[in-house]
Structures are given as structure tokens and as C-alpha cells.
N, CA, C, O and CB atoms as a CASP TS submission, in Angstrom:
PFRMAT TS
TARGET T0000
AUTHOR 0000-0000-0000
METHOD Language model
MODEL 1
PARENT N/A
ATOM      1  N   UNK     1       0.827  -1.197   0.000  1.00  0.00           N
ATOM      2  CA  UNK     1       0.000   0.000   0.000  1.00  0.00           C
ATOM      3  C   UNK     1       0.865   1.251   0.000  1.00  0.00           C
ATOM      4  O   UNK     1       2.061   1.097   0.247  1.00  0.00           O
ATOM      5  CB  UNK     1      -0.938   0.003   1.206  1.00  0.00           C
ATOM      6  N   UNK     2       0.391   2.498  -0.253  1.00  0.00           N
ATOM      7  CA  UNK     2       1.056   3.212  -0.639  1.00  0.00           C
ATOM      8  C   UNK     2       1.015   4.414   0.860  1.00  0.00           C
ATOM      9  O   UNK     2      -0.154   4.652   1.165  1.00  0.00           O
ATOM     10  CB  UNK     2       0.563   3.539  -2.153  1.00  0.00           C
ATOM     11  N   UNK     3       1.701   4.900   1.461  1.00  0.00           N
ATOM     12  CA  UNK     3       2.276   5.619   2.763  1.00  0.00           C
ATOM     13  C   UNK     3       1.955   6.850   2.645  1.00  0.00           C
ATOM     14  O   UNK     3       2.273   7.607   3.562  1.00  0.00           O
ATOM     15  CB  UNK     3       3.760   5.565   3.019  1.00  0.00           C
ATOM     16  N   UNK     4       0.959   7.574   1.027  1.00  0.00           N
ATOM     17  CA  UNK     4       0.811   8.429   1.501  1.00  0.00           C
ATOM     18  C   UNK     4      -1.053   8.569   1.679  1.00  0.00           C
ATOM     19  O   UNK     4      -1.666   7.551   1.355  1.00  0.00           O
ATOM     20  CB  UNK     4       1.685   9.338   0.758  1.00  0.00           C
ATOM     21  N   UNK     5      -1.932   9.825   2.192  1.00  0.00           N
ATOM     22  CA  UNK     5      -2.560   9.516   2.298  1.00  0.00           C
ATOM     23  C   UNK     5      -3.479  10.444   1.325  1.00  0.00           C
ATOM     24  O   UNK     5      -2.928  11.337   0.681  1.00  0.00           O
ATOM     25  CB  UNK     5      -2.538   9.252   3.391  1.00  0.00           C
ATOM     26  N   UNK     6      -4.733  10.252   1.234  1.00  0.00           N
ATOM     27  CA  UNK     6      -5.787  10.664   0.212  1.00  0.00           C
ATOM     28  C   UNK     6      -5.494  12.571   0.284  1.00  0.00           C
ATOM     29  O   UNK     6      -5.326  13.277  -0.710  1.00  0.00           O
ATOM     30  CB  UNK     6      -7.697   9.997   0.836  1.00  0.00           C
ATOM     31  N   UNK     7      -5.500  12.974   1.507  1.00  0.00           N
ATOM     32  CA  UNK     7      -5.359  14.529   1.082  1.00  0.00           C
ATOM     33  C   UNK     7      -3.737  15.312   0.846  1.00  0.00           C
ATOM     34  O   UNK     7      -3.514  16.518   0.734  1.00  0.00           O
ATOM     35  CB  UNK     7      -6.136  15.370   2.374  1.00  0.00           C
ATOM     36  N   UNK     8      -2.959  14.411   0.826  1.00  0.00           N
ATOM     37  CA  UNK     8      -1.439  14.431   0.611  1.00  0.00           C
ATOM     38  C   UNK     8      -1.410  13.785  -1.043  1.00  0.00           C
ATOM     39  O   UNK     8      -0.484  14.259  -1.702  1.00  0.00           O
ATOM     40  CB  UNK     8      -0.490  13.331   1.955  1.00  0.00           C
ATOM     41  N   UNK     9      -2.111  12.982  -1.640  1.00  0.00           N
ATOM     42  CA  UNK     9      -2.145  12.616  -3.242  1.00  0.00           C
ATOM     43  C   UNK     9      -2.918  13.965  -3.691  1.00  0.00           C
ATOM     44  O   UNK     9      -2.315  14.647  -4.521  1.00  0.00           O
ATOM     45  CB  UNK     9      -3.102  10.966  -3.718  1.00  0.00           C
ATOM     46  N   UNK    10      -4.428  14.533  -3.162  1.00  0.00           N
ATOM     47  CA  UNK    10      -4.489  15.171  -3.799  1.00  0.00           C
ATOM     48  C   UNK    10      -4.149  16.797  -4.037  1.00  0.00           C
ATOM     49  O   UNK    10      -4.559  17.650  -4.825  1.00  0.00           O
ATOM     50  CB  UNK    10      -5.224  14.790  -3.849  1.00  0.00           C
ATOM     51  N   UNK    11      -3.105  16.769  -2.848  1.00  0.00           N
ATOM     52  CA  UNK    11      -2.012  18.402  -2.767  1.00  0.00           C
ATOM     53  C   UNK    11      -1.248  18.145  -4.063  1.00  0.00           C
ATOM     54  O   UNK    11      -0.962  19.020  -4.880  1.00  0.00           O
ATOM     55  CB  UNK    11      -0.582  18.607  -1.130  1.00  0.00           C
ATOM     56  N   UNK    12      -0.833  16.346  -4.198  1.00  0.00           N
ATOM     57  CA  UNK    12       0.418  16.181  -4.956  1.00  0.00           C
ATOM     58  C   UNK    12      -0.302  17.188  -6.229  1.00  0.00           C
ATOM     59  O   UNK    12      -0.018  18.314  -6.637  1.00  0.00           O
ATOM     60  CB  UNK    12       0.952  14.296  -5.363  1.00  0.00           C
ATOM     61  N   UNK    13      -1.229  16.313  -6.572  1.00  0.00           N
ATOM     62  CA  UNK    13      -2.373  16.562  -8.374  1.00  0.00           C
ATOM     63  C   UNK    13      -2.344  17.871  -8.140  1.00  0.00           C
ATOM     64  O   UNK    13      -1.843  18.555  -9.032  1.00  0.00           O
ATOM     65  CB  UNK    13      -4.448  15.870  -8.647  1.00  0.00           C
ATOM     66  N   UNK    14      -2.811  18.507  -7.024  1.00  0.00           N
ATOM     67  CA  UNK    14      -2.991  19.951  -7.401  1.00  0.00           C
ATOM     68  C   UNK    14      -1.742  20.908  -7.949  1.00  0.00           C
ATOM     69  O   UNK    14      -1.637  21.795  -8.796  1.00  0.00           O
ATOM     70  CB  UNK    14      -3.517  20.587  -6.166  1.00  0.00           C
ATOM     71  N   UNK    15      -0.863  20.250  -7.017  1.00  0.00           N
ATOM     72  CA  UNK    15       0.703  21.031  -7.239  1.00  0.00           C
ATOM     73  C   UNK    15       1.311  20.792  -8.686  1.00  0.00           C
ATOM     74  O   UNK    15       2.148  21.543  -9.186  1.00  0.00           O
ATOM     75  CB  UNK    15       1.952  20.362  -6.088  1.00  0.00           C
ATOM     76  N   UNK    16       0.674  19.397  -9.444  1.00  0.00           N
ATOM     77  CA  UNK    16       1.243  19.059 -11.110  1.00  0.00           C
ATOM     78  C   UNK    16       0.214  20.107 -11.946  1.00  0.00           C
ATOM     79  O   UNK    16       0.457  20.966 -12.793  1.00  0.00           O
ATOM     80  CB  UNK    16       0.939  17.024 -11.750  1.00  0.00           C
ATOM     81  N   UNK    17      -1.111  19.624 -11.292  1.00  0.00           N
ATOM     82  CA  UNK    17      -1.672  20.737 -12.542  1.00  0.00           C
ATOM     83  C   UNK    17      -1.263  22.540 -12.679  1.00  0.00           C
ATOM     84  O   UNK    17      -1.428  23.320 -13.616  1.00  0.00           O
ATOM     85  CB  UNK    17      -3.435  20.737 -12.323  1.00  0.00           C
ATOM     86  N   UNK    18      -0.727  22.718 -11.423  1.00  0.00           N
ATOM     87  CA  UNK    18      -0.262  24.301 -11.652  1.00  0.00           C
ATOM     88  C   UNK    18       0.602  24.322 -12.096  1.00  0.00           C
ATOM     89  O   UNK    18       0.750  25.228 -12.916  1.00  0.00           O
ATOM     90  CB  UNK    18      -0.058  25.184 -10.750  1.00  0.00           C
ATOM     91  N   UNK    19       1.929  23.216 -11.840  1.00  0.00           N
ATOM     92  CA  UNK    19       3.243  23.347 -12.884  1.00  0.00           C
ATOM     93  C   UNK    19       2.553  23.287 -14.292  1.00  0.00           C
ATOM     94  O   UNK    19       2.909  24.222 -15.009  1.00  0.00           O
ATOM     95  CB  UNK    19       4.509  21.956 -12.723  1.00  0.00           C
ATOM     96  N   UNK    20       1.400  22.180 -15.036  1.00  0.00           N
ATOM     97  CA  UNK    20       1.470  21.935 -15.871  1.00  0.00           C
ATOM     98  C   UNK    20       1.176  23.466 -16.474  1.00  0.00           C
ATOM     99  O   UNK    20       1.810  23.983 -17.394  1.00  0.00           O
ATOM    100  CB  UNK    20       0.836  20.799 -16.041  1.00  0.00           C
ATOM    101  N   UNK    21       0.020  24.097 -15.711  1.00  0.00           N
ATOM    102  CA  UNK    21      -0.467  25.404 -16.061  1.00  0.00           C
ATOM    103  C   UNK    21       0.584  26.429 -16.625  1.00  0.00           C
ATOM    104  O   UNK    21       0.558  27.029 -17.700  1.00  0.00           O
ATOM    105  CB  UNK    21      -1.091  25.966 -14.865  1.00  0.00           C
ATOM    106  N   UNK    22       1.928  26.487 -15.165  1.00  0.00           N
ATOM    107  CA  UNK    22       2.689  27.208 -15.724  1.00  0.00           C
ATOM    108  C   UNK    22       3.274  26.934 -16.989  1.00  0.00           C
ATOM    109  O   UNK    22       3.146  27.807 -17.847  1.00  0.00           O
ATOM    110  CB  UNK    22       3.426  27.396 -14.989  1.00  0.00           C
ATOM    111  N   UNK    23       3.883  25.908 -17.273  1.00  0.00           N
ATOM    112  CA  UNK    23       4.607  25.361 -18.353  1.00  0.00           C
ATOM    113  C   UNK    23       3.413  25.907 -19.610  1.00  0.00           C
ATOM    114  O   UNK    23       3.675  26.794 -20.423  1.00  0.00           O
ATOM    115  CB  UNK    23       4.919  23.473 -18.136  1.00  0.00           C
ATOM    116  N   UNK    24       2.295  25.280 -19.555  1.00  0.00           N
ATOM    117  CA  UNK    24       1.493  25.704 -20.371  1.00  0.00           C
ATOM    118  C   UNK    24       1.991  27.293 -20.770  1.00  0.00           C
ATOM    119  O   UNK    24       2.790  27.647 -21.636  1.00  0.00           O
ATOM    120  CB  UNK    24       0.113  25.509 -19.754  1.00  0.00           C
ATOM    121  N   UNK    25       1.162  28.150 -19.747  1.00  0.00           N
ATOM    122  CA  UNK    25       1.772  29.707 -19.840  1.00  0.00           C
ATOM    123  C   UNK    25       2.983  30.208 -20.293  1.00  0.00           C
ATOM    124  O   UNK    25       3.088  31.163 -21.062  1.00  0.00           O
ATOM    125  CB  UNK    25       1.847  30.226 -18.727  1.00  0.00           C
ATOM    126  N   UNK    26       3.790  29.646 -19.876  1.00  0.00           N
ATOM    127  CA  UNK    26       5.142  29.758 -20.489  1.00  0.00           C
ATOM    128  C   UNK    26       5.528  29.354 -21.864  1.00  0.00           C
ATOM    129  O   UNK    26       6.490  30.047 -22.192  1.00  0.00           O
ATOM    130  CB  UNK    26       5.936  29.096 -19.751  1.00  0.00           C
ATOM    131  N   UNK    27       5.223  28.605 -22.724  1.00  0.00           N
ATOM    132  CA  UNK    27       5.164  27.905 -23.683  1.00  0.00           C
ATOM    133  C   UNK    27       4.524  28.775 -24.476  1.00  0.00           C
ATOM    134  O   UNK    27       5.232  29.120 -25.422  1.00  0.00           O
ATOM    135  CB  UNK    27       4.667  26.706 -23.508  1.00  0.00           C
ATOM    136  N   UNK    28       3.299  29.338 -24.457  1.00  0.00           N
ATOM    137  CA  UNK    28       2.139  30.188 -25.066  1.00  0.00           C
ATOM    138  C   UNK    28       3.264  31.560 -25.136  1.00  0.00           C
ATOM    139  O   UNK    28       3.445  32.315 -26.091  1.00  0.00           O
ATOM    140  CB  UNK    28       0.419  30.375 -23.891  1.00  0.00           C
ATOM    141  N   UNK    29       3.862  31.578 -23.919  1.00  0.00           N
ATOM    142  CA  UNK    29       4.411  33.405 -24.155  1.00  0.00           C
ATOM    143  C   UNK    29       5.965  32.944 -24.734  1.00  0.00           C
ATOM    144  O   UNK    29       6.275  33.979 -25.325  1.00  0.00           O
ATOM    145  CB  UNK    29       4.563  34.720 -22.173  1.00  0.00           C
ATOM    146  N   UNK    30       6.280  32.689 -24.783  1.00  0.00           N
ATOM    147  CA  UNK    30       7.640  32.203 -25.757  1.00  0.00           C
ATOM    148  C   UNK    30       7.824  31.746 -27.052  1.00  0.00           C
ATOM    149  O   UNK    30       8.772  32.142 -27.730  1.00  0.00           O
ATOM    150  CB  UNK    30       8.206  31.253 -25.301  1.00  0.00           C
ATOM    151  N   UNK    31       6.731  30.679 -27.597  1.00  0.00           N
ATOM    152  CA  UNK    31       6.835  30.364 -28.472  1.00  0.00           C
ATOM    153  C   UNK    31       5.289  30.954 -29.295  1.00  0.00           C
ATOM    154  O   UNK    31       4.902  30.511 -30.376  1.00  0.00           O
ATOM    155  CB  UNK    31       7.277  29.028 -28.277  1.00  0.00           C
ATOM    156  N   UNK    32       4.713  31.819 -28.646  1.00  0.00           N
ATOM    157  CA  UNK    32       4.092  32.037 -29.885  1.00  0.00           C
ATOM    158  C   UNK    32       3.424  33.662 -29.962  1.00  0.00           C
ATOM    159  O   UNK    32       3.030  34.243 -30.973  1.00  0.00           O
ATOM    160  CB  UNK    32       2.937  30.827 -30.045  1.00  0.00           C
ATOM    161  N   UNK    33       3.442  34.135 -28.630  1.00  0.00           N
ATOM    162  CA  UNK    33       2.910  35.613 -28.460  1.00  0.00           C
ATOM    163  C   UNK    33       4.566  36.230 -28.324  1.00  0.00           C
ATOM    164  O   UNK    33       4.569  37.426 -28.616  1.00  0.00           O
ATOM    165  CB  UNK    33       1.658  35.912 -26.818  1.00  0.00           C
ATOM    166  N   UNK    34       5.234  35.981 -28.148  1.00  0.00           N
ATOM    167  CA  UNK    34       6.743  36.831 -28.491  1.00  0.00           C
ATOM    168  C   UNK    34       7.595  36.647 -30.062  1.00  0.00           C
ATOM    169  O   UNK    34       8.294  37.539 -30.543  1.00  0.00           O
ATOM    170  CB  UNK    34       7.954  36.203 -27.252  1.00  0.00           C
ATOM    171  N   UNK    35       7.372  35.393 -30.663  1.00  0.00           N
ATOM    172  CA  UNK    35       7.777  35.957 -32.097  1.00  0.00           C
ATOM    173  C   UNK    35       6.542  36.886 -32.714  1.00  0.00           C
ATOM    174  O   UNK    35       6.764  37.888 -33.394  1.00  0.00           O
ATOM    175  CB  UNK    35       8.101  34.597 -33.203  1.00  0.00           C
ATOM    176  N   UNK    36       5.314  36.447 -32.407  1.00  0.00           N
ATOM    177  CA  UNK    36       4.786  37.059 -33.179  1.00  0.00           C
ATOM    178  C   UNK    36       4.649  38.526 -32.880  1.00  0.00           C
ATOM    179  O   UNK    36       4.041  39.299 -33.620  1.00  0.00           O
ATOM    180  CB  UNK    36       3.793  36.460 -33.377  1.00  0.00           C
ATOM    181  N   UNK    37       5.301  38.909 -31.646  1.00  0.00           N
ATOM    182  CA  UNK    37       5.394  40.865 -31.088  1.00  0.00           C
ATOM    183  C   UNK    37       6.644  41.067 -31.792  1.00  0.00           C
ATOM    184  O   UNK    37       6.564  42.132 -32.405  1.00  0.00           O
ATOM    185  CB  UNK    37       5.639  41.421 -28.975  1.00  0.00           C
ATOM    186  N   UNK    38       8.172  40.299 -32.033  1.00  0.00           N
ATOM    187  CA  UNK    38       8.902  40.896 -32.855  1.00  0.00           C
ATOM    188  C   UNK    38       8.269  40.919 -34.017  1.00  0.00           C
ATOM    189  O   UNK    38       7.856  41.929 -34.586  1.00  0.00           O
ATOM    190  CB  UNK    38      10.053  40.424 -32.925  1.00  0.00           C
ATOM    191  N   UNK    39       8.180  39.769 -34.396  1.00  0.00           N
ATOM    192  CA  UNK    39       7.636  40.259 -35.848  1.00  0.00           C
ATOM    193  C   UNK    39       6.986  41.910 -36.521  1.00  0.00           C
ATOM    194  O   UNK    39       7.125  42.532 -37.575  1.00  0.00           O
ATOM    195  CB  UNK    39       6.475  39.309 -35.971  1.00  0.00           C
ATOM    196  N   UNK    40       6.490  42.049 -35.660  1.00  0.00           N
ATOM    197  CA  UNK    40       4.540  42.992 -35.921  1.00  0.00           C
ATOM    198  C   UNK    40       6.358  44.396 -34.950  1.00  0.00           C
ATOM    199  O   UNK    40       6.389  45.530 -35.426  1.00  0.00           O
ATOM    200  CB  UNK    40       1.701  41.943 -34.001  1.00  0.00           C
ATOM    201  N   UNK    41       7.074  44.188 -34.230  1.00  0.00           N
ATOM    202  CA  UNK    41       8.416  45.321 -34.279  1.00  0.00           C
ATOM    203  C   UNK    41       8.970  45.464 -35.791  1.00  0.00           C
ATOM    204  O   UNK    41       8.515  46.259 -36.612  1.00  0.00           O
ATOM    205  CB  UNK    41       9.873  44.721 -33.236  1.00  0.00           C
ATOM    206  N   UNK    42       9.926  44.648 -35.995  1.00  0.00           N
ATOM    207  CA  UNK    42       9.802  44.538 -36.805  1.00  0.00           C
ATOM    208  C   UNK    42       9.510  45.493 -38.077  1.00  0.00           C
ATOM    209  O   UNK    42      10.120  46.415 -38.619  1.00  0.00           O
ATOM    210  CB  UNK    42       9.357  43.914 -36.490  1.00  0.00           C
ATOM    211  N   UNK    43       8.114  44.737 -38.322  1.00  0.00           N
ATOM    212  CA  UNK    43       7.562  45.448 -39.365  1.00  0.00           C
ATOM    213  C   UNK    43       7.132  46.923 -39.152  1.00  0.00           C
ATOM    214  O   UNK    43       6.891  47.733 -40.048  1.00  0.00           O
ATOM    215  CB  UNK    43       6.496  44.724 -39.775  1.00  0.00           C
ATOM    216  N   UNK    44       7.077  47.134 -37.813  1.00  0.00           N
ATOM    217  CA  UNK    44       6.625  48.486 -37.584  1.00  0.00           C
ATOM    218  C   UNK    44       7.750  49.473 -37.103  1.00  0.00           C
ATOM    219  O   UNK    44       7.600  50.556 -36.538  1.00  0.00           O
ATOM    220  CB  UNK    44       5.513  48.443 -36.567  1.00  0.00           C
ATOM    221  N   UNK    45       8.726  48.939 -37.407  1.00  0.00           N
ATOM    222  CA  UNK    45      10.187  49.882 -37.023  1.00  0.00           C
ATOM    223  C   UNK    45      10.269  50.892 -37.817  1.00  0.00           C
ATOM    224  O   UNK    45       9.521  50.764 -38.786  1.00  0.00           O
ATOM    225  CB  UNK    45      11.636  49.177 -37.191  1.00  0.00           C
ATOM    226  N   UNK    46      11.127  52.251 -37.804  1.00  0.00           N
ATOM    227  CA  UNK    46      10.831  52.884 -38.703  1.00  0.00           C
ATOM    228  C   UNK    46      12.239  52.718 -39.537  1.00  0.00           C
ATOM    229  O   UNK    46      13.062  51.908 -39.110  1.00  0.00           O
ATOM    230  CB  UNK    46      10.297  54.215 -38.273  1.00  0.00           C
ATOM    231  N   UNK    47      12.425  53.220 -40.318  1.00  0.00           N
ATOM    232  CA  UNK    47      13.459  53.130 -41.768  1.00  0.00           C
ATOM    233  C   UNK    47      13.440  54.395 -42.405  1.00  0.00           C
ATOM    234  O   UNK    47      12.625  54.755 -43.254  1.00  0.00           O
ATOM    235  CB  UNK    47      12.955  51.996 -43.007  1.00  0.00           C
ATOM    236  N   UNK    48      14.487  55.116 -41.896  1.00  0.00           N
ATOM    237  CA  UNK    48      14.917  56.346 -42.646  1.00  0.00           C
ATOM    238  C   UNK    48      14.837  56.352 -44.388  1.00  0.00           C
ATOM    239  O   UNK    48      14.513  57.179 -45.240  1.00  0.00           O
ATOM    240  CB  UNK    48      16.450  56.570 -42.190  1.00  0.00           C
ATOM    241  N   UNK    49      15.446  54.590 -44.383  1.00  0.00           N
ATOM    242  CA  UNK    49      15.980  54.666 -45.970  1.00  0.00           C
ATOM    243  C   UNK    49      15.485  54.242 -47.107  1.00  0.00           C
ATOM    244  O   UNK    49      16.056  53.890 -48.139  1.00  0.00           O
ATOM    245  CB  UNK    49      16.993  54.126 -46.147  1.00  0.00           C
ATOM    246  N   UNK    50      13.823  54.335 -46.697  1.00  0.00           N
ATOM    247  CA  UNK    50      12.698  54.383 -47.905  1.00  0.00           C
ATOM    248  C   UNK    50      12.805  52.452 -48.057  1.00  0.00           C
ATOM    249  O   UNK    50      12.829  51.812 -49.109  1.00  0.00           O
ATOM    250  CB  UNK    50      13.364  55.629 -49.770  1.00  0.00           C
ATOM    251  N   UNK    51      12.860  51.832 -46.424  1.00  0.00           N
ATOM    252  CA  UNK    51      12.750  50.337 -46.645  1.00  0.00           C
ATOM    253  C   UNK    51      13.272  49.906 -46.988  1.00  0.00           C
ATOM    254  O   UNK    51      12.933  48.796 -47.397  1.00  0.00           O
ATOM    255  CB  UNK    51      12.162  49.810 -47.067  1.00  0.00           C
ATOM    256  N   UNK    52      14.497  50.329 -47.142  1.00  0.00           N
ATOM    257  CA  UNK    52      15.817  49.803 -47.269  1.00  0.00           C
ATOM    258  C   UNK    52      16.954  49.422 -46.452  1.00  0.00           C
ATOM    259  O   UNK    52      18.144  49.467 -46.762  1.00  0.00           O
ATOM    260  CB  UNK    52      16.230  50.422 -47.837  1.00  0.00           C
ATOM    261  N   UNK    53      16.117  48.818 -44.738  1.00  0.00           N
ATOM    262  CA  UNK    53      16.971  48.806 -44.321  1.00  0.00           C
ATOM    263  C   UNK    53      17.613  47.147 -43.595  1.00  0.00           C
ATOM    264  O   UNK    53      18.715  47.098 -43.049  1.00  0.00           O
ATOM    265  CB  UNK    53      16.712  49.902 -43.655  1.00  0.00           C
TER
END
């Protein structure tokens, strides 16, 4: 049998689903809401040299 008990398993679950959350969150702002803010820099930088730069 296992030593720990029913409200100590479910602290464990609670404590994975918030890592998973974070990781989630983290994942979302790195790989897909930060290229796509350089990008949209980027394109909205300005260029003295008629886009030539």
C-alpha cells in the first residue's frame, strides 16, 4: 500500500496541474505571443531609408 494519504495525493495533483499550467503559460508566451510581437516590431520599425533597411 502506498504511505501516503488521500489529502497528501491530492495536494500532490494539485501542485502538477499548476506546474502543468505554468509550463502551459510559459510555452504560449515564448513560443508564440513573443515571435509574433517581434515580428509585428519589426515590421513596424521605422526606416529612414525608404525600406531599405
Amino acid at each position: 500500500m502506498s504511505s501516503l494519504t488521500r489529502r497528501q495525493k491530492e495536494m500532490g495533483l494539485v501542485i502538477l496541474a499548476v506546474l502543468f499550467l505554468l509550463g502551459l503559460a510559459a510555452y504560449s508566451y515564448f513560443g508564440i505571443y513573443t515571435p509574433a510581437a517581434m515580428q509585428n516590431f519589426r515590421q513596424s520599425s521605422y526606416c529612414p531609408l525608404n525600406g531599405k533597411c
